[in-house]
C-alpha positions, 0 to 999 in steps of 0.5 A, a space after each residue: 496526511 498520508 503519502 505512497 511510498 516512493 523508491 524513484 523520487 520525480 524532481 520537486 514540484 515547486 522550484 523553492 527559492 525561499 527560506 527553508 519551512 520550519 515543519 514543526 510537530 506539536 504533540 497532544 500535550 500542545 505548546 508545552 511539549 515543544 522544545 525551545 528551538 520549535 518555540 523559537 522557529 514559530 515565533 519568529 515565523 510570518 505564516 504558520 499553516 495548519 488544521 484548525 485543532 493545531 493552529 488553536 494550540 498557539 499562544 496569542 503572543 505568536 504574531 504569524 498570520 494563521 492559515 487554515 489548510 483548505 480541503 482537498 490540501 495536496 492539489 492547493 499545497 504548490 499554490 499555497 506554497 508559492 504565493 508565501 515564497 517571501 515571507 518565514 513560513 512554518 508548517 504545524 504537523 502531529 507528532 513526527 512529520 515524516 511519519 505519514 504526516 505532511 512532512 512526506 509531502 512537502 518533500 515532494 513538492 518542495 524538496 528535502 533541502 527547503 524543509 527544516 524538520 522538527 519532530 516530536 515523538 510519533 504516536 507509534 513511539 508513544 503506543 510502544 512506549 506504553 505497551 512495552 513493545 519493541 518499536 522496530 519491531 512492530 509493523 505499522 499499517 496507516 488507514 488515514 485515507 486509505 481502505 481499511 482492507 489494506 490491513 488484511 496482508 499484515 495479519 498472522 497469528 501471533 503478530 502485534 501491529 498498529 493501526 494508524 485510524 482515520 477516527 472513532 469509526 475506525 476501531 469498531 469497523 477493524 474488529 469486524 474486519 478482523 471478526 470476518 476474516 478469521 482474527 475474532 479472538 484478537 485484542 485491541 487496544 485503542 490509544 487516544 489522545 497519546 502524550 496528552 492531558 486526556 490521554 486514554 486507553 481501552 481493550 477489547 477482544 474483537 468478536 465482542 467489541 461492540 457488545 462490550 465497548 461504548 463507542 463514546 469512550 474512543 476519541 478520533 485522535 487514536 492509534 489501535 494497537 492489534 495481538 492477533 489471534 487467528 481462528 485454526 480453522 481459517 485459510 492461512 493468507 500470508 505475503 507469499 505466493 501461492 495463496 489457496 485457490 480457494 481464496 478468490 471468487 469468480 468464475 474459475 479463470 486463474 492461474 492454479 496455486 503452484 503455477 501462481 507461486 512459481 510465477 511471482 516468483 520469476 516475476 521477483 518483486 521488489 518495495 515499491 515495483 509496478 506489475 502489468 498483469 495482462 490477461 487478468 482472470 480472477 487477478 491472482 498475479 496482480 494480487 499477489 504481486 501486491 501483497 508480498 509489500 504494501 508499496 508494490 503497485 499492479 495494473 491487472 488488464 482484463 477483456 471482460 467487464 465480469 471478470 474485471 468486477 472480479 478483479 476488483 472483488 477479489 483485490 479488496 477481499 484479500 487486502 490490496 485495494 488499490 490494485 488498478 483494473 483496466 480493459 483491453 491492451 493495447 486501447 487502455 494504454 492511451 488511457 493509462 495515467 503516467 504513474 503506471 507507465 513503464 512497469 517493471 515487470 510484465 505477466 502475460 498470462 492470456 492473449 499471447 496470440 494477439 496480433 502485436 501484444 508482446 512487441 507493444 507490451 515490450 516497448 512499454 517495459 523499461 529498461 531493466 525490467 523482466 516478462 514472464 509469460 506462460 502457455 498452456 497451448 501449442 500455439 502460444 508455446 510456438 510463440 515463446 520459443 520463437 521470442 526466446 530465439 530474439 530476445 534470450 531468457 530461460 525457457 522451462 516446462 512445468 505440469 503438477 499433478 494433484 492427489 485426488 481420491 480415486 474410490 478408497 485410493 489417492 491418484 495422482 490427477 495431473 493439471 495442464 502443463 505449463 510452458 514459461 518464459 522468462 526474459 530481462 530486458 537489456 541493451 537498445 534492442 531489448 
């Protein structure tokens, strides 16, 4: 059970009036590994809910009626919730329920306040525990429903990570991730079955993994703990801005590295932020704006469908999948699910001469929030000064010039100047 990373949290979605579920973890070492107050809040409970695996894990002496969760869980939890709303109820989680676990989600459904938590060790805690890794100090990235791509912005040389795993097909398909994408030489190594009886660990470097690992050895129930190893001769991809252009397919339409650096920079995003990239290209913006955190959202708006399948290509190969691809403004906004309405901040990076796309794109922004726009054109340039005159905000003008072999000698070769407003929108009028 995994949950996306709220900063805004909406109200509860169910207005709980019942007693508080005792959401109870339970280890792979099962009943035993409870402590007395877990054993007592199940014991006295009327409805348990959980997976098969967890509800197997109770003893015949607790009489609560066992609820199997349905598939899909989270569109059934206020109904399933709702109907028990007189009766003790407990939910069964793995190890810590607020780490990625169904804890996060009763939370937003029900509130903190209806919820009485009570954890167990995560398995991040136990794999740390075993391998002697600072726990604080280790990034943990969940691919429990969720592409495994989203692992890519986390890798650097040097870097030890986990790796939530969906099942046994995860380790095998990260080490041709990590093969394909530079990392080859990284170790893994799988924990199964962490704090258990059948508790097992296996080690691998990735470019041999399956030549030199019997996938029937992996249990579904596995952590994978990564020692990334990068390939020299690879691109170096990290967090910031200003990835190599080199990075992204297509047909050439992107904003250049420095100008791209400069600009998500001026967009300045934060944990959890929604970017609207209007004039999408190859989606640099969007991308980047979403790799600087794993919680930063974007909605990249693109005329044409080739480019838009660009998009979609180029946010997978460089691990931010969930980057939303959309068609022209303003006919895609009716279209636009609430979760990305009001962004906080705005790129506009082409049709700045479309007739109303900045007044519409403005009235979307929330209070707060900032635009940057950049021109390369005389007449778009005319376009941010005369709004800068309304709205405020700071102009500059920005030309890079690149080294380039000139016969036996370097010339500087200069790139298309770039004019770029940026504004914060404050006060009723913006």
């Amino acid at each position: 059970m995994t949950a996306q990373h709220h900063f805004r949290p909406d109200p509860p979605a169910v207005a709980w009036t019942g007693l508080p579920i005792a959401v109870v973890g339970i280890g792979a070492d099962g009943w035993d590994g409870l402590s007395k107050i877990a054993d007592a809040e199940l014991r006295r409970c009327e409805v348990v809910f959980g997976s098969a695996r967890q509800l197997d894990l109770l003893p015949g002496d607790v009489r609560a009626e066992r609820v199997r969760w349905p598939s899909p869980l989270v569109p059934a939890l206020p109904g399933l919730l709702t109907e028990c709303a007189d009766r003790r109820l407990a939910v069964l989680a793995s190890g810590d329920p607020m780490f990625y676990g169904i804890g996060v989600t009763l939370a937003g459904i029900v509130g903190p306040a209806a919820l009485r938590v009570l954890p167990q060790p995560s398995s991040a805690a136990l794999a740390c525990a075993r391998l002697g890794w600072p726990l604080a100090e280790t990034p943990v990235v969940s691919v429990v429903g969720r592409p495994l791509a989203c692992v890519l912005p986390d890798l650097s040389d040097g870097r030890r990570l986990l790796v939530l795993s969906a099942d046994d097909r995860t380790p095998p398909a990260l080490a041709d991730l990590l093969r394909d994408n530079g990392f080859g030489d990284s170790t893994l190594t799988v924990l199964s079955q962490l704090g258990g009886p059948a508790e097992r660990h296996v080690s691998g470097r990735a470019r041999d993994w399956s030549d030199g690992i019997d996938p029937r050895v992996i249990d579904p129930l596995n952590l994978v703990a990564l020692t990334c190893v990068a390939d020299p001769r690879a691109p170096r991809l990290t967090r910031l801005p200003g990835l190599p252009d080199e990075s992204y397919g297509g047909d050439g339409q992107l904003t250049k590295s420095e100008v791209r650096a400069l600009s998500v920079a001026a967009l300045a995003p934060a944990p959890g932020e929604l970017l609207w990239d209007i004039g999408g290209g190859s989606g640099t913006i969007a991308i980047e704006w979403c790799r600087t955190h794993p919680s930063c959202r974007a909605v990249s708006f693109e005329t044409l469908a080739a480019r838009r399948a660009q998009i979609a290509d180029n946010s997978v190969a460089l691990g931010v999948p969930h980057l939303a691809v959309r068609g022209r403004v303003p006919e895609e906004l009716a279209r636009l699910p609430a979760e990305f309405a009001n962004p906080d901040a705005i790129f506009l990076g082409g049709g700045l001469t479309g007739d109303g796309l900045f007044e519409t794109c403005w009235s979307h922004l929330r209070q707060g929030g900032r635009l940057v726009a950049n021109a390369v054109t005389a007449e778009s340039e005319s376009l941010l000064v005369s709004w800068s005159k309304v709205h405020g905000g700071t102009l500059r003008r920005v030309q890079i010039h690149r080294g380039e072999a000139l016969g036996a000698f370097t010339a500087w070769r200069p790139q298309l100047p770039i004019t770029q407003w940026t504004v914060v929108k404050s006060g009723p009028g913006g």
